[in-house]
N, C-alpha and C positions, 0 to 999 in steps of 0.2 A: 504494500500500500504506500510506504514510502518511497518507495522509485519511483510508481506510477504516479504518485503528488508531482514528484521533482520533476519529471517528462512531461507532465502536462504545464508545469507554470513557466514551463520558458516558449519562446515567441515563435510557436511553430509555422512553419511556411511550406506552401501547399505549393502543387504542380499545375499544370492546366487541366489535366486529366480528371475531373471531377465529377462525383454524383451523390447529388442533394435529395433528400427525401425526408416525408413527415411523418414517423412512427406515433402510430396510436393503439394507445395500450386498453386493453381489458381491465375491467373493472376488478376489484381484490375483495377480500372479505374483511379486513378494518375501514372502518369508517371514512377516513382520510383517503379512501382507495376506491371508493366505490362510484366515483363517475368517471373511472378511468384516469388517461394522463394522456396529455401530448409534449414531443419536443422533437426539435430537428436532427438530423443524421449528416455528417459529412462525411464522405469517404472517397479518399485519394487513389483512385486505383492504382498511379505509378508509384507511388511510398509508399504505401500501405499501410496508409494511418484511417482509420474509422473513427470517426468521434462522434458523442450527441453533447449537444447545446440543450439545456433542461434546463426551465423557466420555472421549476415544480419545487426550488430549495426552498428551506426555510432551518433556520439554526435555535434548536432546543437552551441553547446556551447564551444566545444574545439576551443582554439586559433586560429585565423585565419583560421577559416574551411571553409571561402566561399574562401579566395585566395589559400586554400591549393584544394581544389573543383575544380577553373579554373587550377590550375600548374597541375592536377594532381598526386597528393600528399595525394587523402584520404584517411583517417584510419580508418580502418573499429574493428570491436572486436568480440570474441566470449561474447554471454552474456546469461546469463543463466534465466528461468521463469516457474513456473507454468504450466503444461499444461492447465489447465481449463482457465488459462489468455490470454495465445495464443490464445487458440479456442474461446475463447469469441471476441479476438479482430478480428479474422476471420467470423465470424459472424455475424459481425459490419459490415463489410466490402463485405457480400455476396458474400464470395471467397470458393472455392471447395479448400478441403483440403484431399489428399489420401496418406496413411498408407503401408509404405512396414515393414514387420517383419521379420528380417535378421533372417538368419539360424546359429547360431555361436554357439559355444561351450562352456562350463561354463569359460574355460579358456580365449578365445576371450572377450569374453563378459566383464571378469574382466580387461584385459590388453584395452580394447576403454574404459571401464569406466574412469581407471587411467588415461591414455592420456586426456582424455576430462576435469576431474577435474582439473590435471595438467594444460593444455594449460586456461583453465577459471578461473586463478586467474589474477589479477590486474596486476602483472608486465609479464603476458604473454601473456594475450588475445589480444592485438593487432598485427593487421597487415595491411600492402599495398595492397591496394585494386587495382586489374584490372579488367575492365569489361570481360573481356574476359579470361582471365587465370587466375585468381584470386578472387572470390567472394565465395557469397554465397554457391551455386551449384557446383561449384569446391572445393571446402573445402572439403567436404563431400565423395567425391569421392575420395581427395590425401589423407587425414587422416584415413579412413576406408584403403586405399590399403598398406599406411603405418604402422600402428597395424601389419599388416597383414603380413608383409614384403614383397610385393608385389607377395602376389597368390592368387590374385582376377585374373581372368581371362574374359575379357569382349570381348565378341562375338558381331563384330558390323555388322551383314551380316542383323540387324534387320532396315539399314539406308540404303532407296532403293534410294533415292533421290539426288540430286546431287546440293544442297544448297552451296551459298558462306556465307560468315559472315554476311554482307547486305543482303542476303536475309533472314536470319534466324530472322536477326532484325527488318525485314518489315512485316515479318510474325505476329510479334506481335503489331505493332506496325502501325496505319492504315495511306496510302498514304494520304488520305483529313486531313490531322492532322498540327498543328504548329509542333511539338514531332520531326515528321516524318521528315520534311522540314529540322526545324534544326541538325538533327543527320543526315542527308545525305548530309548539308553541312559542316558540323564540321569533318565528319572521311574521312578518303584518301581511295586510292584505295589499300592500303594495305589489305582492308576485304575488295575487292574483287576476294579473292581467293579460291575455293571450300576446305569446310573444313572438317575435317576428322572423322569419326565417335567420335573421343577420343575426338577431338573439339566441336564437338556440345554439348555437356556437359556441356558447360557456361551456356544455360539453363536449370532451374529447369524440366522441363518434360524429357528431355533427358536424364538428371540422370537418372529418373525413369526410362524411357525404356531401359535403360544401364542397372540397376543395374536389372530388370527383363530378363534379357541375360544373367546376368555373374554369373561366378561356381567358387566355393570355396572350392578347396581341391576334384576336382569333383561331386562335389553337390550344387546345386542351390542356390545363396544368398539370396534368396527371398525364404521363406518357406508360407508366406500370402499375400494375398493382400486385403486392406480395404479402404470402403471409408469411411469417417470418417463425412466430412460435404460438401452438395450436393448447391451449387447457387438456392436462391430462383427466380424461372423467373419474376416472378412478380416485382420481385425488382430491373428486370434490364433495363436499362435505353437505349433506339433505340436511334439511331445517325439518323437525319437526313439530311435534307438540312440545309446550314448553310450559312448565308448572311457571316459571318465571318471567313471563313474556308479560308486555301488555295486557294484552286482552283478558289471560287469566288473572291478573292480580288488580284491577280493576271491576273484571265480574265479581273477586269474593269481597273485594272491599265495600263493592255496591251493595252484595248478600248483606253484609255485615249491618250498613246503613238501615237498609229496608227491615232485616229482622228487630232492630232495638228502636227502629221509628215504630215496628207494630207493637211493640209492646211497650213503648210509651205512653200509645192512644190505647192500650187495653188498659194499663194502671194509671192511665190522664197523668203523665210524671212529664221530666224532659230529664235525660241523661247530658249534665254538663260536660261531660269530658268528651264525649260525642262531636258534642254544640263546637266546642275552644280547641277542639285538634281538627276542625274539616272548616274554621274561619280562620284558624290559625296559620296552617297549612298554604289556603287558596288565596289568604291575603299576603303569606309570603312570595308566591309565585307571583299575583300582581305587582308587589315589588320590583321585582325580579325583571317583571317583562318594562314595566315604567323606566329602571335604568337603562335597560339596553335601546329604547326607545329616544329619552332624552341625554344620555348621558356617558352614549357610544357613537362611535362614526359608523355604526352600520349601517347600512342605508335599505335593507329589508326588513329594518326589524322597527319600520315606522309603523304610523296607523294600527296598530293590533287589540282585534278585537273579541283576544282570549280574555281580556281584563272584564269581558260579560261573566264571564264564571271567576275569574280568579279577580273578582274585585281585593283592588291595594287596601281600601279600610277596614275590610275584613278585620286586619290584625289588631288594629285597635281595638274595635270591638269587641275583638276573642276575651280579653282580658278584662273588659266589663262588664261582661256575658256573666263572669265566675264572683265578680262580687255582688252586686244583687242584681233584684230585677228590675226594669227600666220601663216604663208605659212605651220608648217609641220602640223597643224591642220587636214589638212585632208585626209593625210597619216597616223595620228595618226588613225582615226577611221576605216581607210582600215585594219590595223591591229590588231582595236579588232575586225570587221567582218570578217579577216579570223582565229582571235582565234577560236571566235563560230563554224566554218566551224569546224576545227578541235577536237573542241570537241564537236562535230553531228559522229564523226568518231571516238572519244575515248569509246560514250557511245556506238554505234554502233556496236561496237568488243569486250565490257564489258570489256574495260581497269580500268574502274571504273563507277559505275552506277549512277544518277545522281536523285535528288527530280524531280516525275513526276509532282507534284504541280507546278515544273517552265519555263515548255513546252511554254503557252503561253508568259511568260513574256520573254524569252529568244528568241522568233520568233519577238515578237516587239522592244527586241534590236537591234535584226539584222536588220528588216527595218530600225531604224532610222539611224544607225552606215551606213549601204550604201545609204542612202538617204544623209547623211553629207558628 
């Protein structure tokens, strides 16, 4: 690893003999992995140097990266490797890896070299990462159209479907999952708005099918297509039932709900501890979502109208809830039961779509909210 650091950080120089392509990887089973990856390939056929250009770093060890991680503040880099290191770590990883072989001209070819060397030195490879406008798979496409001085031409008649940002993200990302839950609670209804072919391109395959549509000078950017490394099935791992999954542990909590609401209304009681762990709880998560809303640079995690069930005052409440009791108390819960009401009618008209993992646990708030 230490040679190969030293062999890559001196000022390699390339032959004319060249061929440029955009590897796009299969999606992984960590989180971080599962909409895939993009990044470039160079490869010298007379030296026999292969390299990728990987717009996908990000350093566990840079200063405060898990608080710049919640602000929304990560920094992402270009960083440069080995091809045989790549595809070895793809390998690892039993990820499908496919090969496009750009159609460029000696001249091209050398004006994205320069740009890529340029942009992959130390006081250049960084940049602000957005999931959405800004990563991996967008790199690839504003830097290639840039070279180029924008006469990429991309035909998007090849995107028949009519996907909003949420669903492009559910797509990869599976409803019974924690993954899922939390990312459909964390981003607003801002993605949910149907997004445009040039948008779908946040994901890695979409590049692909982009860049397999678009003409360069009226000729096809894409003169090959290869696959390079195929998922071993054997080594892929079925999802089954899961005592720990959303959906199960949402149905027993709602059981749980539902049984001590009925026998509250059979002995006319109210179980406090009930009352101040599910206000306590859902006004933390309004919390939760208020900060990332006002008090991060994300920019999907505006408008969010999880804050109908996980109202923020909740928490104050909880703790009033347990010293006595209060005449507007149960006016108070008339009004988080007709929050829910209204957002049965937000999801309803896909103002903004909501985790299907919290169907039951949101039908057992409503009971107890109009049972109180």
């Amino acid at each position: 690893l230490f040679i190969g650091h030293l062999s890559l950080s001196q000022n390699i120089t390339f032959s004319d003999n060249l061929q440029i392509s955009v590897l796009t990887c299969g999606n992984g089973e960590e989180l971080y992995s599962q909409f895939g990856h993009s990044a470039f390939r160079v490869k010298d056929l007379d030296k026999n140097i292969d390299l990728v250009y990987n717009y996908g770093i990000f350093d566990f060890d840079a200063p405060n990266f898990y608080l710049n991680f919640a602000k929304g503040k990560l920094i992402y880099k270009l960083g440069l490797s080995w091809y045989s290191d790549f595809e070895d770590q793809y390998i690892y990883e039993n990820r499908e890896v496919k090969e496009q072989i750009l159609d460029l001209t000696h001249i091209e070819q050398q004006e994205l070299v320069a740009f890529l060397k340029h942009n992959a030195r130390p006081e250049n490879a960084s940049y602000q990462y957005d999931f959405f406008y800004d990563n991996c798979a967008t790199k690839i496409r504003d830097v290639l159209n840039g070279v180029m001085s924008g006469k990429i031409e991309f035909d998007g008649s090849h995107i028949t479907t009519h996907y909003t940002f949420r669903d492009l993200i559910n797509n990869n990302v599976p409803h019974n999952t924690w993954a899922n839950v939390g990312i459909n609670i964390a981003l607003g209804s801002v993605i949910d708005v149907e997004a445009t072919p040039n948008e779908h391109m946040f994901l890695p395959e979409y590049i692909y099918q982009a860049f397999d549509n678009a003409s360069l000078d009226g000729k096809s950017l894409v003169k090959e297509n290869r696959v390079l490394l195929e998922r071993d099935p054997t080594r892929i791992s079925e999802s089954g039932f899961s005592i720990v999954s959303p959906y199960s542990i949402f149905t027993l909590i709602s059981l749980v709900i539902l049984f001590i609401t009925y026998r509250d209304y059979r002995n006319n009681t109210r179980n406090k501890t009930l009352d101040f762990s599910l206000l306590f709880i859902t006004g933390g998560i309004g919390v939760f979502i208020l900060l990332l809303w006002f008090a991060t640079n994300h920019t999907a995690t505006v408008k969010n109208f999880n804050l109908l069930w996980a109202c923020a005052s909740n928490i104050v409440v909880a703790f009033l809830l347990v010293k006595k009791a209060r005449t507007w108390f149960s006016k108070y819960f008339g009004i988080l039961f007709l929050l829910l009401i209204i957002q049965a009618f937000v999801w309803l008209f896909k103002v903004e779509v909501f985790a299907y993992a919290l169907i039951p646990l949101l039908i057992a708030m409503g009971i107890r909210y109009l049972y109180l």
